[in-house]
C-alpha positions, 0 to 999 in steps of 0.5 A: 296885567297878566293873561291867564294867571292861574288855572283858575282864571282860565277855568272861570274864562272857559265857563263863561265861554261854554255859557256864551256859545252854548244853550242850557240843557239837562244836569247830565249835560252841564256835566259834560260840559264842565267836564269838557272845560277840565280837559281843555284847561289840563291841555292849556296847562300841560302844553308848556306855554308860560303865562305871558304878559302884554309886554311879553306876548303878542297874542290877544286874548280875544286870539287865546278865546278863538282857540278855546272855542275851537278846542271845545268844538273838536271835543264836542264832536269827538263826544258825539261821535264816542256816543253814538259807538256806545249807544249802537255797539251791538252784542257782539265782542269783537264790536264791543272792543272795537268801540272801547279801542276806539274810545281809548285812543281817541283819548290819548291822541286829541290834540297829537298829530297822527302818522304812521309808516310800517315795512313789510320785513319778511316776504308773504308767500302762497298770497290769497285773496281777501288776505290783510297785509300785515307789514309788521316793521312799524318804523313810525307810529305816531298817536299809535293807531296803528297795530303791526299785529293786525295790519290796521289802523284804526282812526283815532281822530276825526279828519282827512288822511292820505295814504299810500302803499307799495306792493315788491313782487318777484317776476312772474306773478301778478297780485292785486290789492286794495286800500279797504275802509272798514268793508268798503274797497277804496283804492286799488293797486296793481303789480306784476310783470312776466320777466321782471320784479315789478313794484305797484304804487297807490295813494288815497285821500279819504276822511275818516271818523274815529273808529273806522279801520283801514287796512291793505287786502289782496284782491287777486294774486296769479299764480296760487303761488304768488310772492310778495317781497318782504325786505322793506320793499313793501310799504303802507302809510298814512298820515292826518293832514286836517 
């Protein structure tokens, strides 16, 4: 007997599952939910597993329903979460276009990993205070959530990230930076030394929802003059780990 034939034996098994797990409400939402088993199944179908057989795989059914299942959980959340930044998007622009990136990329990496590590090419000089560090070399973006334009990258998908940055100064100045989560500082990072180049590290673990915005911002830099080293010395990247 063949598993998962056709798409529409996938379909038919997916809705039974929605059925199962899920309680009956309103019209709007049944929608939702067979809009949510489309997606699954568009998913099952473009990720190129060939329909096995008993003989030919060793993965169950009961194995391929678990993942479903799970599948149908992230996207429920996901949608909740997509929600809630549609119903509280303020008449401001720039929130207005925050939400729609958000909803936008959310859509194109569910199921992707996320990754990214990006190199600041040209050096930064007269640094100042609250400036975003903007390291335009993107060497690496995968699910493309973040910009070399701005300097920030915005969650694209639920879950726990790390991230780490190094901050390349010339000798004689000090600067001091900050891993910022939308407005909250989460991390510092301190660098600078009188007689000789000096380089600062950090990392952080932190969870994120879609939509947050994390970017790299100077808190103090001493003297006004102060340079930060370009030339792939300086570095920010983050990547999801679950």
């Amino acid at each position: 007997m063949q598993i998962f034939q056709s798409r529409y034996t996938c379909m038919y098994i997916l809705l039974d599952i929605i059925s199962l797990r899920i309680p009956h409400t309103g019209t709007m939402a049944r929608f939702g939910y067979l809009v949510v088993s489309i997606l699954v199944l568009y998913l099952h179908d473009t990720s190129g597993a060939p329909a096995g057989t008993n003989d030919q795989s060793s993965v169950s059914i009961e194995q391929r329903v678990t993942v479903l299942e799970r599948t149908i959980h992230e996207l429920q959340t996901q949608n909740m979460q997509l929600v809630d930044c549609v119903m509280n998007v303020s008449s401001d622009n720039n929130e207005t276009v925050k939400c729609a990136r958000a909803i936008i990329t959310a859509g194109l990496s569910f199921g992707r990993q996320v990754m990214f590590f990006a190199q600041l090419n040209h050096h930064l000089s007269n640094v100042a205070v609250e400036q975003v560090v903007v390291f335009e070399n993107v060497v690496t973006n995968v699910g493309n959530c973040y910009s070399g334009h701005t300097g920030v990258f915005t969650c694209c998908k639920s879950g726990t990230y790390f991230f780490s940055w190094v901050i390349d100064l010339t000798a004689g100045h000090r600067v001091n930076t900050q891993l910022m989560v939308n407005s909250s500082s989460i991390a510092y990072n301190r660098a600078g030394d009188e007689n000789y180049h000096s380089t600062g590290s950090m990392s952080a673990v932190i969870h994120l929802d879609i939509g947050d915005e994390v970017r790299i911002m100077i808190n103090y830099r001493h003297p006004v003059s102060s340079l930060i080293r370009g030339e792939k010395a300086s570095s920010f990247s983050g990547f999801l780990i679950q």
